[in-house]
C-alpha positions as CSV (number, residue, x, y, z in Angstrom):
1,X,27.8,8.7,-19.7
2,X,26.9,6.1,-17.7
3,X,23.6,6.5,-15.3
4,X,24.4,5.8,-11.9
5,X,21.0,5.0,-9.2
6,X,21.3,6.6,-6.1
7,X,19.7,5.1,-3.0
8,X,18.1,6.3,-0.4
9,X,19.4,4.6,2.6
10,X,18.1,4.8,6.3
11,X,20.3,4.0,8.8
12,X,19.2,2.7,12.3
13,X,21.6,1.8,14.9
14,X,20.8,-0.6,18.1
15,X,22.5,-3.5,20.3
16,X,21.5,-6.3,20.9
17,X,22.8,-9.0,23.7
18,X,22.3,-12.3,23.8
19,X,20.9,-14.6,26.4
20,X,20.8,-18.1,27.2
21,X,20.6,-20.1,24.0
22,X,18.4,-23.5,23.6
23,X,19.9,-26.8,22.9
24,X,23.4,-27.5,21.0
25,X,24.0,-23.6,21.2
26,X,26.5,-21.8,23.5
27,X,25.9,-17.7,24.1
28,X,28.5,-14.8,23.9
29,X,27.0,-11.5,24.8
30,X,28.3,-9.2,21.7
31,X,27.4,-5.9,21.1
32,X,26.8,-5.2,17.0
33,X,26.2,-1.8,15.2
34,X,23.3,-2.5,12.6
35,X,22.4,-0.7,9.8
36,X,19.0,-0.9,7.8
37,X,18.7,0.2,4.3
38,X,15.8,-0.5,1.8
39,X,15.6,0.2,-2.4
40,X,13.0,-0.3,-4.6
41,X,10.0,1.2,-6.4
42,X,6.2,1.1,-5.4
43,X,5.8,-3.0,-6.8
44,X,7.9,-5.9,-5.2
45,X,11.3,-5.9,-5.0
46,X,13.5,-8.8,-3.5
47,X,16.8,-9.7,-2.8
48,X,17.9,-12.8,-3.4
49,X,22.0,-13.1,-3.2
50,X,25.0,-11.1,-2.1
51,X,29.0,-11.7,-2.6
52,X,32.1,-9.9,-1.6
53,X,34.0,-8.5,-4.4
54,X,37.6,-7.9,-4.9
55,X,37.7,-4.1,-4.3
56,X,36.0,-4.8,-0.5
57,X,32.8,-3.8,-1.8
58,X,30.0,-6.1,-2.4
59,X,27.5,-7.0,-5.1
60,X,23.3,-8.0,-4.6
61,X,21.3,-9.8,-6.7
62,X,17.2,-9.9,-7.1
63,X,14.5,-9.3,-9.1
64,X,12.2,-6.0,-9.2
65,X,8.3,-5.6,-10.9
66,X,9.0,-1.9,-9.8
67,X,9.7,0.7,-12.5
68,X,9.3,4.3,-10.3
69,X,11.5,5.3,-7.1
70,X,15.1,3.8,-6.8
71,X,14.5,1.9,-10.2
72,X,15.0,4.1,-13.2
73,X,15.9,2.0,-16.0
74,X,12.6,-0.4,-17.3
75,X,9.7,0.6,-18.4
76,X,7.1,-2.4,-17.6
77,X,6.3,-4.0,-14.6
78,X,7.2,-7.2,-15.4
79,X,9.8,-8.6,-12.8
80,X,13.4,-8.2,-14.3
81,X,16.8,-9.5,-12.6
82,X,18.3,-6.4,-10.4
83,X,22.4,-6.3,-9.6
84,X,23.8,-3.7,-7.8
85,X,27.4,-2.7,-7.1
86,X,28.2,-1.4,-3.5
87,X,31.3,0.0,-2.2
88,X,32.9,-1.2,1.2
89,X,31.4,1.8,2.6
90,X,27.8,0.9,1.6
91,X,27.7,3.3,-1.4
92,X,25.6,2.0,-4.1
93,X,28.2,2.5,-7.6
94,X,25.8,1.0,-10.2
95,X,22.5,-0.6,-10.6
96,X,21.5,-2.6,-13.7
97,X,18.1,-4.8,-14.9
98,X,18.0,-7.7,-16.9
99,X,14.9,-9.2,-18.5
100,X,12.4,-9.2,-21.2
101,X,8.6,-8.3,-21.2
102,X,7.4,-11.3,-19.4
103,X,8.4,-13.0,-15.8
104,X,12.3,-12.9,-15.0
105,X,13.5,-13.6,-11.5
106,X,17.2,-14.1,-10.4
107,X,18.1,-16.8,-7.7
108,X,21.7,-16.8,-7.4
109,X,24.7,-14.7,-7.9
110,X,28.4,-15.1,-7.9
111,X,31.7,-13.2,-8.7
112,X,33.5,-14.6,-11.2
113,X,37.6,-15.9,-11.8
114,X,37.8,-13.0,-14.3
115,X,36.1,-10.0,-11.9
116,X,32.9,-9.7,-13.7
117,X,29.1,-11.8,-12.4
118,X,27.5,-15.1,-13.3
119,X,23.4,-14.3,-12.5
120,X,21.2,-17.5,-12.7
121,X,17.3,-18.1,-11.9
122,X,14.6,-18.4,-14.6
123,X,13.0,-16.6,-17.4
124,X,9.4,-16.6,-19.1
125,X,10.6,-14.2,-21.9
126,X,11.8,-14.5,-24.9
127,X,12.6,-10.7,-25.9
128,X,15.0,-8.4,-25.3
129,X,18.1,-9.3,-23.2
130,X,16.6,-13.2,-23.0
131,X,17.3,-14.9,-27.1
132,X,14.9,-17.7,-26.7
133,X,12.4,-19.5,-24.4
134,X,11.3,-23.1,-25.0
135,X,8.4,-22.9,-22.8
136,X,6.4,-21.9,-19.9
137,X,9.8,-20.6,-17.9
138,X,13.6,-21.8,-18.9
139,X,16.8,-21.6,-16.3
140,X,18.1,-18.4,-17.3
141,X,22.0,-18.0,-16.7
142,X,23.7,-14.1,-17.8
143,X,27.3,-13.4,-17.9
144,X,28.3,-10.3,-17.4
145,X,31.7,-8.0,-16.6
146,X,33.0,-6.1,-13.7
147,X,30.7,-3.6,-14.5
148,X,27.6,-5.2,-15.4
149,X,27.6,-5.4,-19.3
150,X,26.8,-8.7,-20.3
151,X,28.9,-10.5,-22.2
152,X,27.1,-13.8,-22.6
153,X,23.2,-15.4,-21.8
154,X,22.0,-18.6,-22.4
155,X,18.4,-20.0,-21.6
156,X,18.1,-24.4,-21.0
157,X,14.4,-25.7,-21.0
158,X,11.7,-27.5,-22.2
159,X,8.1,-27.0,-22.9
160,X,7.2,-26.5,-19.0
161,X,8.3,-24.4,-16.1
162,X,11.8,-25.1,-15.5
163,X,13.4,-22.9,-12.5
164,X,17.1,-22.2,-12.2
165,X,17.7,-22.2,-8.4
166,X,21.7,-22.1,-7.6
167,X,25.3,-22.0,-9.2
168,X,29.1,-22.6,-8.7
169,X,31.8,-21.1,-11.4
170,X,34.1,-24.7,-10.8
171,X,37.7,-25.5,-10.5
172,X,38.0,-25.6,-14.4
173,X,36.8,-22.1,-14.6
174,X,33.1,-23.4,-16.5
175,X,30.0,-23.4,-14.2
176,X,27.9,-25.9,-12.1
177,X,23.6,-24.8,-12.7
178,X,20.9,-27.0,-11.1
179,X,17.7,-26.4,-10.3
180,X,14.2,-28.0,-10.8
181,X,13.3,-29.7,-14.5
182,X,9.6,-29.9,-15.0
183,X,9.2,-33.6,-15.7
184,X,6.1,-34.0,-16.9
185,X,6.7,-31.3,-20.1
186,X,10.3,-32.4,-20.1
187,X,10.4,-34.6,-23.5
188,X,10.8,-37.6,-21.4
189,X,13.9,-36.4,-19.8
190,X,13.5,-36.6,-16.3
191,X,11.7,-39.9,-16.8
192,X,14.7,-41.7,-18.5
193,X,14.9,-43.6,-15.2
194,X,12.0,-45.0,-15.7
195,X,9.1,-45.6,-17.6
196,X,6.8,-44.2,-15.0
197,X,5.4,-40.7,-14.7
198,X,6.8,-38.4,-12.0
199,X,4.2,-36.0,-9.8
200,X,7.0,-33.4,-9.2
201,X,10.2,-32.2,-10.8
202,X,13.8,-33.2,-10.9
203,X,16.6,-31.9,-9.7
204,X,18.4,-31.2,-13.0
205,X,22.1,-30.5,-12.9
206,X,24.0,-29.0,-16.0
207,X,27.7,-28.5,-16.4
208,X,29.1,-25.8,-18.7
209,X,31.8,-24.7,-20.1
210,X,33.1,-21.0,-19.1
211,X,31.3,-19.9,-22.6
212,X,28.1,-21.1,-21.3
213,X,28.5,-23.8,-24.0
214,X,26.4,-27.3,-22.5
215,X,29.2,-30.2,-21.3
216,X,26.3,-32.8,-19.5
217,X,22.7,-32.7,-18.2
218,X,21.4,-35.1,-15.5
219,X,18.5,-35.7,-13.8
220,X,18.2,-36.8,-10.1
221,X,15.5,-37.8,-8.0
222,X,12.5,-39.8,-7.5
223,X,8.6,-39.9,-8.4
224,X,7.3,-36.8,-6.4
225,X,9.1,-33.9,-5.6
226,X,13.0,-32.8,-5.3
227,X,14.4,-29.6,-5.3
228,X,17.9,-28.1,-5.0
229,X,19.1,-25.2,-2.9
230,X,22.5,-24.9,-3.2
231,X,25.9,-26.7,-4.3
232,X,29.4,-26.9,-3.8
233,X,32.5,-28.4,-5.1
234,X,34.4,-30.6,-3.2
235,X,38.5,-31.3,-3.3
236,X,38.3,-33.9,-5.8
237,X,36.8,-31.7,-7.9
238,X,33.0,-33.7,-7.5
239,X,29.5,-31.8,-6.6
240,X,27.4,-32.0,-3.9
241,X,23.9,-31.1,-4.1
242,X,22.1,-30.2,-1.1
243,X,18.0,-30.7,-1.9
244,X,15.2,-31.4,-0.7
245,X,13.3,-34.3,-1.4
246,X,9.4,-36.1,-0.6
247,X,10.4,-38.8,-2.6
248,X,11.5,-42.7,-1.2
249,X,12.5,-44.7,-4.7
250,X,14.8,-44.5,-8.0
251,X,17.8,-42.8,-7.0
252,X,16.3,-41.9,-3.3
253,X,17.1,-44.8,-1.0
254,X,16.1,-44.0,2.7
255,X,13.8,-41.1,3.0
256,X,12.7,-40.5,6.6
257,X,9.2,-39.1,6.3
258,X,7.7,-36.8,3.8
259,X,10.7,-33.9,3.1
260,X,14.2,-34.7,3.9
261,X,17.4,-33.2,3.8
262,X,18.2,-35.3,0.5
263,X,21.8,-34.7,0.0
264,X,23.9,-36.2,-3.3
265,X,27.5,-36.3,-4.3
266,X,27.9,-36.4,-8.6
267,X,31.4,-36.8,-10.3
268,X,33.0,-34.2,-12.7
269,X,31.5,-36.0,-15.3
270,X,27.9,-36.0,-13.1
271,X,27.4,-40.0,-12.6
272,X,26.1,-40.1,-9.4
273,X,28.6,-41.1,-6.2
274,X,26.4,-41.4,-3.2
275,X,23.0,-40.2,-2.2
276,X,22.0,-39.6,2.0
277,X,18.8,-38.6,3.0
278,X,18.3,-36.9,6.8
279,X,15.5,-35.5,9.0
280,X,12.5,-36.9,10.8
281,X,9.2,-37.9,10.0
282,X,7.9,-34.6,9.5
283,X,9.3,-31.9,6.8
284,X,13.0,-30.9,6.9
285,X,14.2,-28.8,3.8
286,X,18.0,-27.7,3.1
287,X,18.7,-24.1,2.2
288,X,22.5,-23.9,1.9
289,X,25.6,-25.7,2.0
290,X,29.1,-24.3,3.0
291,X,32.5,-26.5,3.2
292,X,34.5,-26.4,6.8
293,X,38.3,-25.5,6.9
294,X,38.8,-29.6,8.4
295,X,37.3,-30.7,5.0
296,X,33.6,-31.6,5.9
297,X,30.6,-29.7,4.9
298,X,28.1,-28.1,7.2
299,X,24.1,-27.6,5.9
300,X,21.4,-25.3,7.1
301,X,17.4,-25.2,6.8
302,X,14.7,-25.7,8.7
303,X,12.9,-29.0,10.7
304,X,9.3,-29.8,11.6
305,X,10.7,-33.1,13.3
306,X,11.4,-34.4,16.7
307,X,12.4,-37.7,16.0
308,X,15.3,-39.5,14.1
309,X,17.8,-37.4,13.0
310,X,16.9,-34.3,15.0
311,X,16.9,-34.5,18.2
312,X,15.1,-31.1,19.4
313,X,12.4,-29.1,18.3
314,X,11.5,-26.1,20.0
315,X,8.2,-25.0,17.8
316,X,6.7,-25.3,14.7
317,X,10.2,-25.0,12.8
318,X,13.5,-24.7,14.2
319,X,16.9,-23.5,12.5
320,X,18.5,-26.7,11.7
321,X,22.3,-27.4,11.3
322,X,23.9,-30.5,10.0
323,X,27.6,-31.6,9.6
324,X,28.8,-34.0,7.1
325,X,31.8,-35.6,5.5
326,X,32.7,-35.7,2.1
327,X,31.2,-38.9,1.7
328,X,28.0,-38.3,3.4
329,X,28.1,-39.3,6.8
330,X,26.4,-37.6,9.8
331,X,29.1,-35.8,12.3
332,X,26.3,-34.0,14.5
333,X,23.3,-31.9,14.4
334,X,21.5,-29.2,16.6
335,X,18.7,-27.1,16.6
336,X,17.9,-23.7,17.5
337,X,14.5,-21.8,17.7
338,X,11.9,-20.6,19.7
339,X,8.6,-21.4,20.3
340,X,7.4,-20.3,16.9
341,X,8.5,-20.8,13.2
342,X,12.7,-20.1,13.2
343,X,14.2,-21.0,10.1
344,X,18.0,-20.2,8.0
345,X,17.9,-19.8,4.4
346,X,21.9,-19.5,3.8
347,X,24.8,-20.0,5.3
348,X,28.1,-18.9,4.0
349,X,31.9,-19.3,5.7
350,X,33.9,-16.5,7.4
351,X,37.8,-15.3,7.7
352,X,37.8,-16.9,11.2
353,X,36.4,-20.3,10.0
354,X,33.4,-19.7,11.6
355,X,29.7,-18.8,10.0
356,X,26.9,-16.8,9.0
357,X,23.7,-17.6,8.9
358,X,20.5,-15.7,7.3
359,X,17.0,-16.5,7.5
360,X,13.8,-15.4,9.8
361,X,12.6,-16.1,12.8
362,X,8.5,-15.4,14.0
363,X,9.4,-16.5,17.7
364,X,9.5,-13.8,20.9
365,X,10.4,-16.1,23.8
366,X,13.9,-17.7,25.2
367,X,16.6,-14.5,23.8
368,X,14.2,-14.3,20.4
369,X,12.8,-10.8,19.9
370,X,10.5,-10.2,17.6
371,X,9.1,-7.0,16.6
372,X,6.0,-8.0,13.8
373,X,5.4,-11.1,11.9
374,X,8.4,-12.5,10.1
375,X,12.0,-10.9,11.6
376,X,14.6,-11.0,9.7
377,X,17.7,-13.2,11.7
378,X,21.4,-13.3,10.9
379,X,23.6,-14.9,13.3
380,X,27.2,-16.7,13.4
381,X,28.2,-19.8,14.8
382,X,31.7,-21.3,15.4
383,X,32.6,-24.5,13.5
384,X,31.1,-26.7,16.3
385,X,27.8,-24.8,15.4
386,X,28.2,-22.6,18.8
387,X,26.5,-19.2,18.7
388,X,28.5,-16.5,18.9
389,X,26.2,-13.5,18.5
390,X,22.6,-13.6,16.5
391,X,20.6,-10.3,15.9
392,X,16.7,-9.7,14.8
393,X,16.1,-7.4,12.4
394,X,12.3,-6.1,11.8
395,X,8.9,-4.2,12.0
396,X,5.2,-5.1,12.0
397,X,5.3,-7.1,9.0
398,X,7.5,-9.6,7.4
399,X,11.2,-9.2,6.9
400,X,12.5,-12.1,4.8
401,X,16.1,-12.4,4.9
402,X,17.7,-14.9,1.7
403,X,21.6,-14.7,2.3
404,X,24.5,-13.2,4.2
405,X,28.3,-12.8,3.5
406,X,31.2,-11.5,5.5
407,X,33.3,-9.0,3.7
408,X,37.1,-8.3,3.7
409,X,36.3,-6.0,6.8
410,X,35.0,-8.4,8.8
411,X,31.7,-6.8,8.0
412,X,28.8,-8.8,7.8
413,X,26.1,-7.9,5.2
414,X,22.3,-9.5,4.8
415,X,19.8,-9.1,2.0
416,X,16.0,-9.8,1.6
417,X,12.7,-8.2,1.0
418,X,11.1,-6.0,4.0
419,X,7.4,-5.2,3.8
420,X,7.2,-2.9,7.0
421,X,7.6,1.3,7.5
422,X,7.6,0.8,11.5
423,X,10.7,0.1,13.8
424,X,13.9,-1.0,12.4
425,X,12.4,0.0,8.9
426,X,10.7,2.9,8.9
427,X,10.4,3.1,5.2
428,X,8.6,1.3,2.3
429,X,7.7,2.3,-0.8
430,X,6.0,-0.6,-2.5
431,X,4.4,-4.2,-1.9
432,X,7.7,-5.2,-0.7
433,X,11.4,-3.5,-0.6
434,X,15.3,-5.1,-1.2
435,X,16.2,-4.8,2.1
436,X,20.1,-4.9,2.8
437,X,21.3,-5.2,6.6
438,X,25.0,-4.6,7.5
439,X,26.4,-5.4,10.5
440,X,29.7,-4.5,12.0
């Protein structure tokens, strides 16, 4: 018989209204019912990705060091990849770990064409549910069913620490993996631009088939660092990679100062299109890419800058919002923060056409409430990037928040990691906790 792993869930309920928003941001004041729910075991445990599934339900991905508490099946504390199954009514159906006896940690999850779960992020191991490793840490990609048996894994990497970062399952029904090659213990890979040595990674984008069977590598960048956070397919069945990038030469041509939104377009056959760099002359990093219902594409991170692309910054870091076409070019951009360190780590599409956004937010001033350190932040925005409602999630110590979805309800669900037992969380059993907020 199956084991099933029950969680213990607290719920806290509370409004929130919204005041006058800063620059490039309208306000609606909209009252939301919020509930707070943690897992996990007395180590770390993180939440990393969450996607609607077909029965209304939803599915989380992370990684967990814990084995005591809410996580019942390993035996080490080594971090394993975590997926759980939830029902539409917040029931958790299944929970399963994936790894071997060293370092595992899951980045990215999505639900497959066929029902079942691609997982992607990296793997030290070389035991157990992971076949091989060919070095320090390898992209680690696992197939499984509807029910989390895995029907497939495959590891790609080279001597050094290669980190799997995000994935598509694409039009032809293979898969779209990038994330950061480790140039310097690559074989000479991510130099085959050039006989220089790079002082960062590449971004390294693989297409496969829907085996998991390799169709083309590439390697994209420049000589320091460049890192992908997310990537969609466009209409004509192309890619574009949203990264960041430090780097001003090879197959960068216009960076703007230190990190930039770097953000590439590759073919189905991965030659590369067009490259566009945006952002000011401090740091500006992507965290996700959604497309619009006109055909464009809309990006989210986080801006240091005040000058050249962005045109506000309210503190340290501000929430910053990008629109593009499909062949690069700038539509608008706003900002929105507070006084303090405001950032958005995903962004995904809703029923409506509108947004939501996840990420954290450290600032108290200007319709920002903040209840500890980091807050964890979700709010949605209209395809002009107008806020319609926002809400701050947190206690005394940090809430992270990694990604957001709307389900077929219309209910909006969050994941992260919380560290607090105060507030809005009054429980923790660990280092850190999966934290899941849902929002309706």
């Amino acid at each position: 018989m199956k084991k099933i792993c029950y969680l213990a869930t607290l719920f806290l309920f509370f409004q929130c209204s919204d005041p006058e928003i800063r620059e490039g941001f309208s306000s609606i004041s909209v009252t939301k019912e919020v509930t707070a729910q943690t897992f996990g075991g007395s180590k770390n445990d993180v939440y990393q990705s969450v996607v609607p599934t077909l029965d209304g339900g939803y599915a989380v991905l992370g990684y967990t060091q814990s084995n005591d508490f809410d996580i019942s099946d390993k035996t080490n504390e080594s971090f394993d990849f975590l997926l759980m199954k939830f029902s539409s009514d917040h029931v958790l159906l299944w929970s399963k770990t994936y790894g071997g006896s060293d370092d595992d940690r899951a980045a990215d999850l999505i639900a497959t064409k066929d029902g079942g779960f691609a997982l992607f992020g990296f793997s030290k191991s070389s035991d157990f549910d992971v076949d091989e490793n060919a070095g320090a840490q390898d992209f680690w990609m696992i197939k499984t069913t509807f029910d989390g048996t895995i029907s497939w894994e495959k590891t790609f990497g080279f001597s050094g620490a290669d980190s799997g970062n995000s994935l598509i399952q694409t039009a032809d029904e293979g898969f779209l993996i990038t994330g950061v090659l480790d140039v310097t213990a690559s074989n000479g890979q991510g130099n085959s631009k050039t006989t220089e040595k790079h002082a960062g990674g590449d971004v390294w984008v693989i297409k496969l088939n829907n085996n998991g069977d390799l169709v083309w590598s590439r390697y994209f960048g420049g000589s320091f660092t460049d890192t992908p956070f997310g990537v969609i397919e466009t209409n004509d069945n192309n890619y574009i990679i949203a990264a960041s990038s430090d780097s001003e030469d090879f197959n960068i041509s216009n960076n703007k100062g230190t990190y930039d939104f770097w953000l590439f377009k590759v073919s189905s056959n991965g030659d590369l299109v067009w490259e566009q760099s945006f952002g000011g002359s401090e740091i500006d990093e992507p965290r996700g890419i959604t497309s619009t219902n006109d055909g464009n594409f809309i990006v989210v991170g986080d801006t240091r800058s005040t000058d050249k692309d962005v045109s506000t910054n309210n503190g340290g870091a501000d929430l910053w919002m990008i629109k593009i076409t499909t062949e690069g070019n700038l539509l608008w951009q706003k900002t929105l923060g507070g006084s303090s360190f405001d950032v958005a780590r995903s962004i995904s599409k809703t029923q409506d056409g509108g947004f939501v956004i996840s990420g954290n937010s450290r600032s108290l001033d200007e319709g920002f409430i903040n209840k500890g350190q980091n807050d964890g932040w979700v709010l949605k925005v209209d395809n002009n990037g107008s806020l319609l409602w926002q809400q701050f999630i947190g206690g005394a110590e940090n809430e992270l928040l990694f990604d957001a979805v709307e389900l077929a309800n219309q209910h909006v669900v969050a994941v992260g990691e919380s560290s607090s037992s105060d507030a809005d969380i009054p429980e923790n059993k660990g280092f850190s906790d999966g934290l899941i907020i849902n929002i309706k």
